[in-house]
C-alpha positions as CSV (number, residue, x, y, z in Angstrom):
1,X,18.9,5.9,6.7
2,X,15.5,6.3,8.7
3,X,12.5,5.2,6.8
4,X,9.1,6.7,7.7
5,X,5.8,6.1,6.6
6,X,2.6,8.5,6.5
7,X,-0.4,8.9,4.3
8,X,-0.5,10.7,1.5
9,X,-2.1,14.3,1.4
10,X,-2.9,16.3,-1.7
11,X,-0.1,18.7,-1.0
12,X,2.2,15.3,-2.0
13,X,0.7,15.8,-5.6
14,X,4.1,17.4,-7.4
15,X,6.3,14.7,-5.5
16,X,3.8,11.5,-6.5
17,X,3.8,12.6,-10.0
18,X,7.6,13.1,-10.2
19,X,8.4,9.7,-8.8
20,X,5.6,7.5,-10.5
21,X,6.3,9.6,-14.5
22,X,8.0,6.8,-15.6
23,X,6.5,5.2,-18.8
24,X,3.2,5.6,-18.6
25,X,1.5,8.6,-20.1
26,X,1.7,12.2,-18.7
27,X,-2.7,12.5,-18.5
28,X,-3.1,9.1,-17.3
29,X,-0.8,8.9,-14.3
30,X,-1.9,12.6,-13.6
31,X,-5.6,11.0,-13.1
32,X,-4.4,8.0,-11.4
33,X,-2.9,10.5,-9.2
34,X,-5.4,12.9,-8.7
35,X,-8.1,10.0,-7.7
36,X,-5.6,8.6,-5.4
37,X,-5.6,11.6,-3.6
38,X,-9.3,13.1,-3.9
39,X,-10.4,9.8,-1.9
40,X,-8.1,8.3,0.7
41,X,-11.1,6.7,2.5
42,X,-11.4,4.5,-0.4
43,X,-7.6,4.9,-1.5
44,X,-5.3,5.0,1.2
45,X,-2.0,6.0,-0.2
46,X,1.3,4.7,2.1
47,X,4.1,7.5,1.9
48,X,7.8,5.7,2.5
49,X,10.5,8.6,3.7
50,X,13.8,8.9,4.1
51,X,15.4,11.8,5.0
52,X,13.0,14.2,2.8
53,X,13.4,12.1,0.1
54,X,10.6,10.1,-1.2
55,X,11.8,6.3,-1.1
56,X,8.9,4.4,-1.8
57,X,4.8,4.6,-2.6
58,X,2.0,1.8,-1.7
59,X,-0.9,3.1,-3.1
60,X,-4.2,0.9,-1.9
61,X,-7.9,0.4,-3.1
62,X,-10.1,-0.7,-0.6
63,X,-12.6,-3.2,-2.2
64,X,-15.3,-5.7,-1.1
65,X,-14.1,-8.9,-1.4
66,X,-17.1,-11.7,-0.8
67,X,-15.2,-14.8,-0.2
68,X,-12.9,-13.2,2.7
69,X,-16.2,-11.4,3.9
70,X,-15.7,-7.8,3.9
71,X,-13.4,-5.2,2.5
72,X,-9.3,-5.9,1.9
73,X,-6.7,-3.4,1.5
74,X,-5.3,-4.5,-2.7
75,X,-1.9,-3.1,-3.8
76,X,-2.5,-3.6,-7.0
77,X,0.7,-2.7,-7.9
78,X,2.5,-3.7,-4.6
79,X,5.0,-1.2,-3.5
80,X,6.6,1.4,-5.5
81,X,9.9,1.6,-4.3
82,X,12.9,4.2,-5.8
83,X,15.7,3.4,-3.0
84,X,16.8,0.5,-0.4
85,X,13.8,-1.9,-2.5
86,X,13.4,-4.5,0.5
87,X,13.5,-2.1,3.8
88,X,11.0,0.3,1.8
89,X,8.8,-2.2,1.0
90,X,8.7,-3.9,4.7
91,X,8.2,-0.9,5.7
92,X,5.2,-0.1,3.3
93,X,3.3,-3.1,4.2
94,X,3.9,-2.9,7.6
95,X,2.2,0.5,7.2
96,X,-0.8,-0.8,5.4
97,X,-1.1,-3.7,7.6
98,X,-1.2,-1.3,10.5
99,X,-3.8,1.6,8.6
100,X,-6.3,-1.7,7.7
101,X,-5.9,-3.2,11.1
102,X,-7.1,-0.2,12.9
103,X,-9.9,0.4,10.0
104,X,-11.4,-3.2,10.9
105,X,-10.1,-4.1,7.4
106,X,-8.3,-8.0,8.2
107,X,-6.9,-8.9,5.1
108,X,-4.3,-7.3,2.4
109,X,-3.7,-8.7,-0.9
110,X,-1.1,-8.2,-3.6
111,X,-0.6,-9.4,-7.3
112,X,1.3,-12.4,-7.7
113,X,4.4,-10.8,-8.8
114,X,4.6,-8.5,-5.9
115,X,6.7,-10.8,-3.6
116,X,8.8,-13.7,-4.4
117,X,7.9,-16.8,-2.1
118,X,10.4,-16.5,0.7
119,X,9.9,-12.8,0.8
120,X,5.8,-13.5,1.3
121,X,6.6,-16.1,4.0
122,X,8.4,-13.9,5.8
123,X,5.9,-11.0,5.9
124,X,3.2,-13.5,6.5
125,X,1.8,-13.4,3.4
126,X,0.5,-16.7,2.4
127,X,-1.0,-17.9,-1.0
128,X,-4.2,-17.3,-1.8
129,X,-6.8,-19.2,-3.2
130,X,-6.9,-16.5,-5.9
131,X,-3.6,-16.9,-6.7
132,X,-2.4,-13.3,-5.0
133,X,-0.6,-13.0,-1.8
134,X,-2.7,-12.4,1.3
135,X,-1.9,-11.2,4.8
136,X,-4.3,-11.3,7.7
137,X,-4.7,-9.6,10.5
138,X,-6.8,-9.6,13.6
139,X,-8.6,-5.7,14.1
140,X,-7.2,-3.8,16.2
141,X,-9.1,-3.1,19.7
142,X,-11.2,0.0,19.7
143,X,-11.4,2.5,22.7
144,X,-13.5,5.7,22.9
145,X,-11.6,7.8,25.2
């Protein structure tokens, strides 16, 4: 199986709201969808792929976040995944690392319960003083070309 990763686009709308219809309400994950989507600056949305079968979501906020200095990329709900959990998921926050490296955003966090310890250490996630898990990244170098 080949994973791939892209952004979401509003033409993913049908296939977002198919996968993520799980318990919540109808509306209310038809909004959270819908804002997702109207505004990837501020909510990058990771698309895991395999074959042309969704495998995976990693929907981000992009907040300011004072004690790190600046804005971090928050999973709040870590990564959605439907198949193959681990590879989807590595390859989800390798995707989010990459989109908030080259957006001069340095840090990632995700809830507590998003990664067992050895799976964190292994990303490079470490322990934040907030509790969540947080990667960090160097930016990536700009060129005007």
């Amino acid at each position: 199986m080949t994973l791939s990763t892209r952004l979401a686009n509003p033409d993913d709308r049908p296939r977002l709201l198919a996968a993520v219809a799980s318990g919540a309400p109808p509306l209310q994950v038809a909004h959270a969808v819908d804002t997702l989507l109207a505004h990837p600056s501020v909510h990058p949305c990771v698309l895991v792929e395999a074959d042309d079968a969704l495998a995976g979501v990693a929907p981000a906020t992009l907040v300011p976040h004072f004690a790190l200095g600046g804005l971090v990329a928050w999973l709040p709900v870590g990564v959605m995944t439907f198949s193959d959990a681990a590879a989807v998921r590595d390859a989800a926050l390798a995707a989010i690392h990459e989109y908030a490296r080259a957006h001069g955003i340095l840090h990632v966090l995700l809830p507590p319960a998003a990664l067992a310890a050895d799976e964190a250490s292994a990303l490079g996630f470490v322990r934040d003083a907030s509790g969540c898990w947080r990667r960090s990244a160097r930016p990536a170098p700009k060129s005007l070309a």
